[in-house]
C-alpha positions in Angstrom: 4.5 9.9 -12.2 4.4 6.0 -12.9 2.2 3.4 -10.8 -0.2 3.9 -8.6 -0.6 5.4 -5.2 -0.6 3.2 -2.4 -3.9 2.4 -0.4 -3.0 4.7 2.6 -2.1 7.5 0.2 -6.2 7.0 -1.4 -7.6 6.8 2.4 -5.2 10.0 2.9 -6.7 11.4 -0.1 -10.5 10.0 0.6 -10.2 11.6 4.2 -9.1 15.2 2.6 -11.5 15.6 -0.1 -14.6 14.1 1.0 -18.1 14.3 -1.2 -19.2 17.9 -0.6 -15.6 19.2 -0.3 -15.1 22.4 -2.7 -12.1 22.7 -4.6 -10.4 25.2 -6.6 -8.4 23.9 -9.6 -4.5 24.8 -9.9 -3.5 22.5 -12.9 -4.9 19.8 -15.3 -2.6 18.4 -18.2 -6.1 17.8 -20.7 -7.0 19.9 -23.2 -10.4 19.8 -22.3 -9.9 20.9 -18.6 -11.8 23.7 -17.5 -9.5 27.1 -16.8 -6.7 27.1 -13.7 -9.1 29.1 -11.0 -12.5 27.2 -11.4 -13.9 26.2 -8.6 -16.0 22.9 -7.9 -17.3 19.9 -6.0 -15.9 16.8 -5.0 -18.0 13.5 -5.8 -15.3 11.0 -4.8 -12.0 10.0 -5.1 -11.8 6.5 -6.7 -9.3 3.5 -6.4 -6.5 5.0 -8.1 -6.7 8.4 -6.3 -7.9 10.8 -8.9 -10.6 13.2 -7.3 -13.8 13.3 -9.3 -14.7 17.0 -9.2 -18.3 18.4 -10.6 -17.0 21.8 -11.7 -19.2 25.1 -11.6 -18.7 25.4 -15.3 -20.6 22.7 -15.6 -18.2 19.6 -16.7 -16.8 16.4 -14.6 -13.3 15.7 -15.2 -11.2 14.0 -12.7 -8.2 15.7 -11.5 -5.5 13.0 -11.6 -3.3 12.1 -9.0 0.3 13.2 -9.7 -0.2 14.7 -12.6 -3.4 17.6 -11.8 -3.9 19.5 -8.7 -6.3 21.4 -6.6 -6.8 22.9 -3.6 -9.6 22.4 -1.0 -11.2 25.7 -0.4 -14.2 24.4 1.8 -15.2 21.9 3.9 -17.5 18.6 2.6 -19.4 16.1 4.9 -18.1 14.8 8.0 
C-alpha cells in the first residue's frame, strides 16, 4: 500500500475500533509483533489510521493500516 488513507476512511476506522474495543490479531509484517492469535485492547487509532493496540502479552505495537490486520472481537466505549 502507498499513501495514506483518506480522512473518512480514519473516522470509518475511529468509529470501528474505539478505546476499549478488544481485538484479536490476524497479521503484523514486524519482527517484533506479538504471535497471529493474541488478543488486545485498543487505545486509539491515530491520523494515519494505524490502531494502537495494548496487547495481553504485554507490548504496544500499532497494527498498520494496509499492511497489519485484526479483528474486533468485543465491543469498546460508546
Amino acid at each position: 500500500m502507498t499513501g495514506f488513507p483518506s480522512r473518512a476512511t480514519v473516522e470509518h476506522l475511529r468509529s470501528v475500533y474505539k478505546e476499549g474495543t478488544r481485538v484479536r490479531l490476524n497479521h503484523m509484517d514486524d519482527f517484533q509483533a506479538p504471535p497471529a492469535g493474541t488478543e488486545g485492547t485498543v487505545m486509539f487509532v491515530d491520523d494515519i489510521g494505524s490502531i494502537h493496540v495494548n496487547w495481553d502479552t504485554g507490548g504496544s505495537l500499532a497494527v498498520a493500516y494496509g499492511v497489519d490486520s485484526c479483528s474486533v472481537i468485543g465491543e469498546g466505549k460508546p
